[in-house]
N, C-alpha and C positions, 0 to 999 in steps of 0.2 A: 800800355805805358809809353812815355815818350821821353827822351833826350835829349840835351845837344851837344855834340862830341866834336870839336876842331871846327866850330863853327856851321856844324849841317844838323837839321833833326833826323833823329830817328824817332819811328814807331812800331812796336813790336805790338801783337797780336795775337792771341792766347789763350789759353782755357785756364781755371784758378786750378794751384799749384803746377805748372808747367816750370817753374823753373825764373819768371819774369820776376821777381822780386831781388831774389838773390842776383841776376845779372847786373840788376837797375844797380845794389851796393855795388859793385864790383867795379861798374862804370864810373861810379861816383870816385872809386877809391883811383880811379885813370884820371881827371879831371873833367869828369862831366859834368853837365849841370841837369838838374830834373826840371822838367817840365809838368808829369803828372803820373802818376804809381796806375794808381787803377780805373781812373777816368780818364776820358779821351775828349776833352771839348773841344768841338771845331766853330770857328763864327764862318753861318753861312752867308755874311757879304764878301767875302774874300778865300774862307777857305782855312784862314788860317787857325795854327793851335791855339791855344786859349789855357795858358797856366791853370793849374787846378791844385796848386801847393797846401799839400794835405798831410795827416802822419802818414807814413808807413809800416803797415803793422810784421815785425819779425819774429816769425817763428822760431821754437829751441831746434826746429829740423834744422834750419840755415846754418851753415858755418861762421855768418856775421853774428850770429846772435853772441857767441862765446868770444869776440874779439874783444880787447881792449878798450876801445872808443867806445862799443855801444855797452858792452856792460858797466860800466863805469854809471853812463843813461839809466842803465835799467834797474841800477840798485840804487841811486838815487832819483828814481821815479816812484809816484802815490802809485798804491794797486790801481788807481783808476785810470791809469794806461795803460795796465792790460786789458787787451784787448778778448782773446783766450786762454780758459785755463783749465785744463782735464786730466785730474789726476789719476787717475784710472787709465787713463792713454800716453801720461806723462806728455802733453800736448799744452805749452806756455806759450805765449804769443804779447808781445810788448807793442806798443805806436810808440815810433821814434818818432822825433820832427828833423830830418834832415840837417836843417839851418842849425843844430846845437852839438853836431859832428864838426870837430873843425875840418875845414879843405871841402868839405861838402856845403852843394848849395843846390837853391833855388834856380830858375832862370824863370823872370816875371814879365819879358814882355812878350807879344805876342809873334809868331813864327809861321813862315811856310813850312810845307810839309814836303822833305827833301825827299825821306826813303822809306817805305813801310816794308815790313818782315811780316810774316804768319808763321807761326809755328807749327812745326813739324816732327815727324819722328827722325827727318832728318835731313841735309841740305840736300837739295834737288833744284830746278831749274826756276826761272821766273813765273809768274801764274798771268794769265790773261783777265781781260776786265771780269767776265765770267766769273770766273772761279773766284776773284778776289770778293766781289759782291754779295757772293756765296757761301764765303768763310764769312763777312761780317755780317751778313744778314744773320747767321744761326749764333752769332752772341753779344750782337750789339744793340743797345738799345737807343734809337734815335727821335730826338723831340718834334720830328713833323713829318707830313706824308712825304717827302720833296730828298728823302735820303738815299734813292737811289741815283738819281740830279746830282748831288752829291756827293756822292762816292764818284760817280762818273768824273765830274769835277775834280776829285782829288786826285783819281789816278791818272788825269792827263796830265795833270799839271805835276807828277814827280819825276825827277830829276834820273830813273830808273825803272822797271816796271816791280811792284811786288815780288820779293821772292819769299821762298819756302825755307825755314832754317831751324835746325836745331839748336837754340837756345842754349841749353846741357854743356855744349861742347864751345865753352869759352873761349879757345884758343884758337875756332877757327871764325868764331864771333866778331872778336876783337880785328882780327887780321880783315874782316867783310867790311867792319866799320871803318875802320882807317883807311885802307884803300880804293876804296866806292868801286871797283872794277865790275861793277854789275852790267850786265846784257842792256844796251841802249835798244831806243826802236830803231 
């Protein structure tokens, strides 16, 4: 997933249900803007991200599902935006579109890429090109052979090296993104 928070991106990095949806609202409800929920495009003549404005699909796990603004959405939405529905697991899952939340939005032009996170069981220090290559090679899917090129590319060019963060823990989330104090080279 990617943002843009006081004018820097972020990119967070993750395994499905880690916690990266529910942040994404949360950011939103700060004044972020979304770049892309569960796709990550990069254009590889520059590097940069590549809007992928999509629904996002919220689960009854999330605490946004039960808020105000999005249920408001979700009850008048056709069932053909849910997305999931198991009632045997009590497991509902609705696609919002962002843009029909007020104060929430889009961000549609295209962006360098300031800071990337990996998720973690918990904050721990910055990762090296190594490890970072590492983590996206085991769940990223990339459209040509040239993505370790790449990667390499991306990670010179941030503003930080990769760190390790636990997602979960909002309040120290929020405090990493505002303040960029990350480890330079």
């Amino acid at each position: 997933m990617c943002t843009i928070l006081d004018g820097k991106t972020h990119v967070i990095f993750g395994p499905s249900r880690s916690g990266k949806t529910t942040f994404i609202l949360s950011m939103l409800d700060k004044g972020a803007s979304l770049i892309s929920d569960d796709i990550v495009a990069v254009r590889n003549s520059d590097w940069f991200l590549m809007p992928f404005p999509k629904a996002v699909a919220v689960r009854n796990t999330n605490d946004f599902y039960f808020q105000p603004q999005l249920n408001k959405l979700r009850m008048a939405a056709p069932e053909s935006l849910r997305s999931i529905y198991i009632p045997k697991l009590g497991l509902d899952s609705y696609l919002i579109h962002i843009d029909s939340v007020p104060g929430w939005r889009y961000s549609h032009d295209p962006l360098k890429i300031d800071y990337i996170y990996l998720i973690s069981d918990n904050f721990e220090s910055d990762v090296d090109l190594l490890t970072f290559i590492q983590y996206l090679l085991a769940q990223a899917t990339m459209s040509d052979s040239s993505y370790v090129t790449t990667l390499v590319h991306i990670f010179n060019l941030l503003q930080a090296p990769p760190f390790l963060v636990d997602i979960r823990n909002h309040e120290k989330m929020f405090q990493l993104l505002h303040t960029h104090h990350l480890p330079t080279y």
